[in-house]
N, C-alpha and C positions, 0 to 999 in steps of 0.2 A: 501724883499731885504736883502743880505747878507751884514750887519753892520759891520767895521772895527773897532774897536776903536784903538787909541793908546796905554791905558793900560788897562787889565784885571782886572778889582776889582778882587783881591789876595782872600778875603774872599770867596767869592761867587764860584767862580772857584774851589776852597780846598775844599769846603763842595759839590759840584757837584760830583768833580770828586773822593775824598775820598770815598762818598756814594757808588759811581759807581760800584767802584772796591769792597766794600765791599761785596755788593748784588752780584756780579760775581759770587765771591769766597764762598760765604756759598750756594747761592743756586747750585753749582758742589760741596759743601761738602757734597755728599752724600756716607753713606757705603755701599748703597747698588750695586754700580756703580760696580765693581771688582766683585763683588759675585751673582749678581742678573742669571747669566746665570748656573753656578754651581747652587744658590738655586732651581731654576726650573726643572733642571736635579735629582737632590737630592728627587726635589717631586715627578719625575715618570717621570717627560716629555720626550716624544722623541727627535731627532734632527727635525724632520719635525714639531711637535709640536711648537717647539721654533722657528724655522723660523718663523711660522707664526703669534707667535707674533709680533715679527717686524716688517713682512706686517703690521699687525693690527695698531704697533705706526707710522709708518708712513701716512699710509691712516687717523689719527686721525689726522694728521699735515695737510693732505691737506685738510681734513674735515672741520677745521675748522678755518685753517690759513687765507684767506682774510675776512670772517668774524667781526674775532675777528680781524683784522685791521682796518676794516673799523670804527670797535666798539673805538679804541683809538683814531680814529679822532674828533670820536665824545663827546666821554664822557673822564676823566681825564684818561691819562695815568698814572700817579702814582697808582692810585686806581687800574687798570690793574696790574701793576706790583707786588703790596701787592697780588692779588690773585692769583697769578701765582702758587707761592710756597704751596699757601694753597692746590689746586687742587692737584698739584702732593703730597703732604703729605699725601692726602685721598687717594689717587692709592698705595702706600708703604704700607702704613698701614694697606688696603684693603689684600696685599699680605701677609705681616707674621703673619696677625689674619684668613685668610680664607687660606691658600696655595691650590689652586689648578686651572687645565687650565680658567674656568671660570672668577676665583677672578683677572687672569694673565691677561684675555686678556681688563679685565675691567681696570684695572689697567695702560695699557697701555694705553688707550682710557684718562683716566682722566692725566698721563703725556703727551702723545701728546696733549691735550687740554689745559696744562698748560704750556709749550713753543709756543702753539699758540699766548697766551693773552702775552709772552712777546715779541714775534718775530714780529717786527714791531714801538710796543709801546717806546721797549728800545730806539732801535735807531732816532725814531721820537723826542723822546723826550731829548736823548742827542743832538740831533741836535739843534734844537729849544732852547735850553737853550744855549748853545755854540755861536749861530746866538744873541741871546738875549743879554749876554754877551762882544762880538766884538771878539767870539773867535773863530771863528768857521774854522778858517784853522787848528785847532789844531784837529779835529775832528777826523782824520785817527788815530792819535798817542792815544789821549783818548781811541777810541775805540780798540786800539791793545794791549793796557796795560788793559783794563776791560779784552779780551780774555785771554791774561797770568795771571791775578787771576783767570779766573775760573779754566786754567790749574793746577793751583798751588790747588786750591780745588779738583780736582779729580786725581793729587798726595798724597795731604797728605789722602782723601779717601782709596787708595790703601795702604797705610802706614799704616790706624787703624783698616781698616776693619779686618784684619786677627786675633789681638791679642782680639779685641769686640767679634768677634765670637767667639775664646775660652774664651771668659769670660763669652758670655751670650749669644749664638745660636743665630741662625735668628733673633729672637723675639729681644735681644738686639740691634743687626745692623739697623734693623726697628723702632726700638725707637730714634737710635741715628739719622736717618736722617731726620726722621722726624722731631725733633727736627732744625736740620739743615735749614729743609725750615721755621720754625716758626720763626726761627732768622732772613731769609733773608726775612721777610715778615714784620718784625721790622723793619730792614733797608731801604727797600722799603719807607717804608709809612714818611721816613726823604727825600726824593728823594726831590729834589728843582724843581718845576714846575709852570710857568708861562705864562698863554694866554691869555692877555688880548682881546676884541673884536675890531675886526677890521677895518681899514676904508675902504671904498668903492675900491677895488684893479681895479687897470688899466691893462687894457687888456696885454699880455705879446706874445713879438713878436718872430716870429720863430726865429730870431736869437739867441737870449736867452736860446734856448734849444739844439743849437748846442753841438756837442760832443767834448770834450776835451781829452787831454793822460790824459793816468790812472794817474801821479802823476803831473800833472799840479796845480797851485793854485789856489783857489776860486774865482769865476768869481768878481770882484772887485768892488764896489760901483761909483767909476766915469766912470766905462763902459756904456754908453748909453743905456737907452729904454731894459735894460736887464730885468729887474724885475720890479712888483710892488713896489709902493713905500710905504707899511705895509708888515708884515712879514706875508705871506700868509697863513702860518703854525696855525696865531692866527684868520684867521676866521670859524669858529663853527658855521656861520648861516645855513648849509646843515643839514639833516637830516642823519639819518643814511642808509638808501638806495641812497640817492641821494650822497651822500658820497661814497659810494662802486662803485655805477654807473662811477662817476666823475674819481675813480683810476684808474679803469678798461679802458675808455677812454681814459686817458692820455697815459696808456700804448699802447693802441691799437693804439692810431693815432699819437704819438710822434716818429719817428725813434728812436731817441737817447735813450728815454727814456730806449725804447724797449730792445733795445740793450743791454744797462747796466743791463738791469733786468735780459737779457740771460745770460751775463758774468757772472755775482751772480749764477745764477744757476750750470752754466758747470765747471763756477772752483770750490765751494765750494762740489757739490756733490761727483764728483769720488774719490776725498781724502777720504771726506766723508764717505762713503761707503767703502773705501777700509779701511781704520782703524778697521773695526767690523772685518776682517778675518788676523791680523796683530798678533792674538796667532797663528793661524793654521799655518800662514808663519814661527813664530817666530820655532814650532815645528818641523816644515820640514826641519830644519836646524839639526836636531841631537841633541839640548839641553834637558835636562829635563822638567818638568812641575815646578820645583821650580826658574828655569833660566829664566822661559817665564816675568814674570811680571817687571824683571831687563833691557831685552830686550826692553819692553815697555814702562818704565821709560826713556831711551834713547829718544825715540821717542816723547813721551811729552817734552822733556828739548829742542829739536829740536824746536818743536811747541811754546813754550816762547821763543826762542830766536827769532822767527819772529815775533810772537807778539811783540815784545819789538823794533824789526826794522824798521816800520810803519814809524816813522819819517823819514827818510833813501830812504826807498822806497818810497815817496811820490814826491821823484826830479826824478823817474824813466818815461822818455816817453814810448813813443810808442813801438817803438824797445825795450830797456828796458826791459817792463813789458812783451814784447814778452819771451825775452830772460828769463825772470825769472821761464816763464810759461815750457819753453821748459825744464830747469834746473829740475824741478817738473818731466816730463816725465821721462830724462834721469836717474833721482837720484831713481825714483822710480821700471821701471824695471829693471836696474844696480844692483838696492839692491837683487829684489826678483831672479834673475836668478842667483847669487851670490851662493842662497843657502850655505850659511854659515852665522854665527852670525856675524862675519866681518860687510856685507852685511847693517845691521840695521843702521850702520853709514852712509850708504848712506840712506838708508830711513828718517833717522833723519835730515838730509840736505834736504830732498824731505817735509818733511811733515812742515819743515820750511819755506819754501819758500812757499807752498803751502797754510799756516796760513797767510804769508803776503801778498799773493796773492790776498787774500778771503778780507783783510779788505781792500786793496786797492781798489777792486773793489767795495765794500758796500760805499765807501768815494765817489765813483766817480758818483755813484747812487744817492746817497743822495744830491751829488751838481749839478745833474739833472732832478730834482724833482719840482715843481711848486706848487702852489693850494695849496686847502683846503686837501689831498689824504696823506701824506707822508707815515702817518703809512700802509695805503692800499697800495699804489702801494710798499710797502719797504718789505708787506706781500706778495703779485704776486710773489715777489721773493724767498719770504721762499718756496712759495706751489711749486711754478716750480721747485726748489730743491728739495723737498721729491717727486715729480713725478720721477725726475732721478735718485733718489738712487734706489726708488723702481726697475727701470727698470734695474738700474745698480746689486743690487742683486740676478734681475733672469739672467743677461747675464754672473755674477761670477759662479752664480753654475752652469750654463752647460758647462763653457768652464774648470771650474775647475772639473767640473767630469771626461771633456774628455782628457785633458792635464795637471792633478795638478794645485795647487794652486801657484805655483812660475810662471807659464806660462801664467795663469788666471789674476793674478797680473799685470804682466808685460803687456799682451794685453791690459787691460781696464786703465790702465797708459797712454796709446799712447794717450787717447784723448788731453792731456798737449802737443802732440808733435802739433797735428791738428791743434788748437788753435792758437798759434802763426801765424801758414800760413792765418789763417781768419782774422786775425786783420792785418797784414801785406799789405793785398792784399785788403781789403776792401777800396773801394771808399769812400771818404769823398763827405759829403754833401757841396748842396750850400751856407749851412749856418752852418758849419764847415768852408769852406773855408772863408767865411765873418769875421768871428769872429776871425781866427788865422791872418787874413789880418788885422785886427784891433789890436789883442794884440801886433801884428808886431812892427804898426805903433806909439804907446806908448811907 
């Protein structure tokens, strides 16, 4: 059941969400984030080379992404989260002590294995504690300011990487991040986690898993027969298959669920993916190579200010959340067909709304979620996302061999226009309509 309290113990909540934001921020202060694609070219790599590294970190995401969700249902997620950063620190380090395609692709394999054990665990467990709390409508806004420190960690990234490397080549920028994950692996292990065992949970009626608008508020504790009456989050009697089983079901036989897990995927991938080719656009404007990172500084400040809009966006319905989606379309081929640096200002508007997009919908996920499953089915949603970047970087590079990369752009952008018509035009349930006839009638 989602607990309301009247006040927030002030303590508990600062050491939550302080933690939160710190772990954000040091595990994205990595130096090698801005230079990892220069250092691989630098060792010989081709472009095709290096594509395929990223096939490789991606398929590592979906390799190992419900797994290692099912795995924080089971066992502590804080303990998950300590080793997140340790995993990808052995991939960094792997690369400026061995450089070469081998050490690369291993590398890559132990960072997407390390965003695995956090993708899921995080938001299960900020949730769970927030729910714990009586705080848990604040959920979308926590989680949109944890995203703007990590932003703020892979600016000031970009900011030391360059003066590190002329202090101490590779081998320094590899010390230094690694470093960086050892710190957010300290932070981690202060994470505030609490599951107590739970009581015998009553069965939960379809009503209760009706679909809501994207920025509706938490289904409310004197809403009848919605939830059980323990927080379902704190029962651990499943194993860890039967645990996987249970998420995978929920998703499979929940509509709503369903849905929300789609949404997570379609919006948070195409931005997603289209960020990794945001120098090439930045280049096809005519600037230099020393202009591109200035460019892309823009675009991250875009990206925190939607982070930081969560609260804002959370009173957004239906139409709304359409509307913000179609803004993302529009901003995003406006920018690239612009072809000029002008242009980036719209992309900075596009990749902002696109940021509060993404946490809106993970809020709207997470408040239709049930059961023993959260980290699992909230992982369904990570892997269904690296399935579409994948698919989304082999449909960039054919359409940008055939037509450029501002063309390329601007096409796989359209899916933000599609979107809205989907959620528009989509039927609500019968228990959808029950439940908004209910919050009517209150």
């Amino acid at each position: 059941m989602i607990h309301i309290a009247a006040r927030v113990p002030d303590p508990a909540a600062r050491r939550l969400t302080i933690t939160l934001y710190g772990y954000a921020f040091l595990s994205d202060l990595v130096l090698l984030y801005p230079l990892y694609v220069v250092f691989f070219a630098d060792t010989g790599l081709s472009v095709g080379q290096i594509s395929s590294l990223f096939v490789v970190w991606s398929a590592a995401g979906i390799l190992f992404e419900v797994p290692s969700g099912a795995w924080a249902d089971v066992v502590s997620r804080r303990l998950l989260l300590c080793l997140a950063p340790l995993v990808a620190a052995a991939g960094f380090a792997l690369w400026v002590l061995l450089p070469s395609y081998p050490a690369f692709a291993v590398g890559f394999l132990l960072w997407g294995a390390g965003g695995a054990l956090v993708s899921g665990a995080l938001e299960a467990l900020v949730w769970t504690e927030l729910d714990r709390l009586g705080a848990v409508d604040r959920y979308a806004r926590v989680l949109g300011r944890a995203r703007t420190a990590g932003v703020l960690g892979v600016v000031l990234s970009g900011v030391l990487a360059g003066p590190v490397l002329a202090a101490g080549g590779y081998p320094a920028v590899g010390a230094a991040s690694v470093l960086a994950c050892l710190l957010a692996t300290l932070v981690a292990a202060r994470m505030p986690e609490h599951r107590p065992p739970a009581a015998v949970p009553v069965p939960v009626p379809e009503s209760a898993l009706a679909a809501r608008s994207v920025g509706a508020a938490p289904l409310r504790p004197d809403e009848p027969d919605t939830a059980p009456p323990a927080n379902p989050d704190d029962d651990r009697d499943l194993g860890w298959w039967d645990t996987l089983r249970a998420g995978v079901a929920q998703v499979r036989t929940h509509p709503p669920v369903r849905a929300a897990v789609l949404l997570v995927a379609v919006v948070a991938a195409d931005w997603g993916a289209l960020d990794e080719y945001t120098p090439l656009l930045a280049l096809d404007t005519g600037v230099g190579a020393r202009a591109v990172p200035l460019l892309l500084l823009l675009l991250w400040a875009g990206v925190t200010v939607g982070g930081l809009l969560a609260p804002a966006g959370e009173r957004l319905g239906r139409r709304g959340y359409a509307a913000l989606l179609g803004l993302v379309g529009v901003a995003l081929a406006g920018g690239a067909l612009l072809r000029h640096p002008a242009g980036f200002v719209l992309l900075a508007v596009a990749f902002g709304a696109a940021q509060l997009a993404t946490v809106l919908a993970d809020a709207r996920l997470q408040a239709r979620i049930t059961g023993t499953s959260r980290a699992t089915v909230t992982s369904l949603a990570g892997m269904a996302t690296d399935v579409l970047i994948i698919v989304t970087y082999a449909v960039y590079g054919l359409l940008a061999t055939v037509a450029g990369n501002a063309v390329a752009f601007a096409l796989i952008a359209g899916a933000y226009l599609v979107m809205p018509l989907v959620l528009l035009t989509r039927r609500r349930s019968p228990a959808e309509l029950a439940l908004r006839a209910g919050s009517a009638d209150d």
